[in-house]
N, C-alpha and C positions, 0 to 999 in steps of 0.2 A: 434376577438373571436378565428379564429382558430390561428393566434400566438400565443397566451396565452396557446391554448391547445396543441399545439408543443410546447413550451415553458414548462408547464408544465410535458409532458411525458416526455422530454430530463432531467429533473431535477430526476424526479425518476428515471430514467434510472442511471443517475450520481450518485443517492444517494446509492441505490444499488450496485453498481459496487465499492463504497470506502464501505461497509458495507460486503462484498465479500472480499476485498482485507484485511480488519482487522479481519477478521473468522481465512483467512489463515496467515496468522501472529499471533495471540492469537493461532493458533493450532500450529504452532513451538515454541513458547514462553513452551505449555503444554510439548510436546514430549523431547524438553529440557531439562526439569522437570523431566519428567520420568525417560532420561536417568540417571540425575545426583541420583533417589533414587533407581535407579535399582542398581548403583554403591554404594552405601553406604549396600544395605542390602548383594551385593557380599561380601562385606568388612566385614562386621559384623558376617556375616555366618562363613564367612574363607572356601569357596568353592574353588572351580579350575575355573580357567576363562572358560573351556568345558560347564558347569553348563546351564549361563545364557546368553551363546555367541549366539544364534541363535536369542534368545531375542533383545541381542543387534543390530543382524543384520539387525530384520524386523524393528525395531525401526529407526536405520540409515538410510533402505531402504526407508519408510515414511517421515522422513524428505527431502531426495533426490527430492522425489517427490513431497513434498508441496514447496521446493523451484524453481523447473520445474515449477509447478501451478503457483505460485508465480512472473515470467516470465513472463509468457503464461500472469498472470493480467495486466503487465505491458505493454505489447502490444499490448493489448486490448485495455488496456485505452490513448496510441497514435493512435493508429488506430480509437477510435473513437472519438478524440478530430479534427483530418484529414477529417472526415467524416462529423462533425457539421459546419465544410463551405461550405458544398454541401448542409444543410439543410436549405430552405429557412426559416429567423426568429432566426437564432441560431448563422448567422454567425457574425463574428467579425467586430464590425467598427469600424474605427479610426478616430480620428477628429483631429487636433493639431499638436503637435511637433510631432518628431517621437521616436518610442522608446514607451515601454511597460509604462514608470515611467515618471512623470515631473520631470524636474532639480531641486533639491535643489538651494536655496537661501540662498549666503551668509550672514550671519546679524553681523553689526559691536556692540556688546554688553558691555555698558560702566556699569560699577558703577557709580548711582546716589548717592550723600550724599546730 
């Protein structure tokens, strides 16, 4: 019972944390976005780059810093993958050969007629 229920808080914990890491990713994918129609409407206007430069900057600034966050997620999620074989129920067994994968099998494949 209580595996199950370590079992299952580590799972929302996991789910969450990849549902975090695609926010900030879908929010650079948006700012992207932004940038590219912030430049079409400089372009269409026929402005001076003075216009909507500051724009552009908090814009680039935001990006900077979801790709920082974006980091910071990624070390999180080593840090707490290191941390789930301290948790008794979470951690890794291994049984077999070694190595994450079984070996492939080669198979000799004829043409039957």
């Amino acid at each position: 019972m209580r595996r199950q229920q370590i079992q299952e808080a580590a799972y929302s914990v996991a789910t969450q944390t990849r549902e975090v890491e695609d926010v900030i990713e879908a929010a650079m994918v948006e700012l992207a976005e932004l940038q590219t129609r912030m430049l079409r409407v400089s372009g269409v206007a026929g402005v001076g780059y003075e216009v909507f430069q500051q724009s552009f900057e908090s814009v680039a600034a935001t990006i900077k810093d979801l790709v920082t966050a974006r980091g910071a997620m990624a070390q999180c999620h080593l840090a707490m993958a290191q941390a789930k074989e301290k948790v008794p129920g979470l951690r890794t067994v291994s049984f077999g050969d070694e190595g994450s994968c079984p070996k492939t099998a080669v198979a000799d494949l004829r043409i039957v007629a």
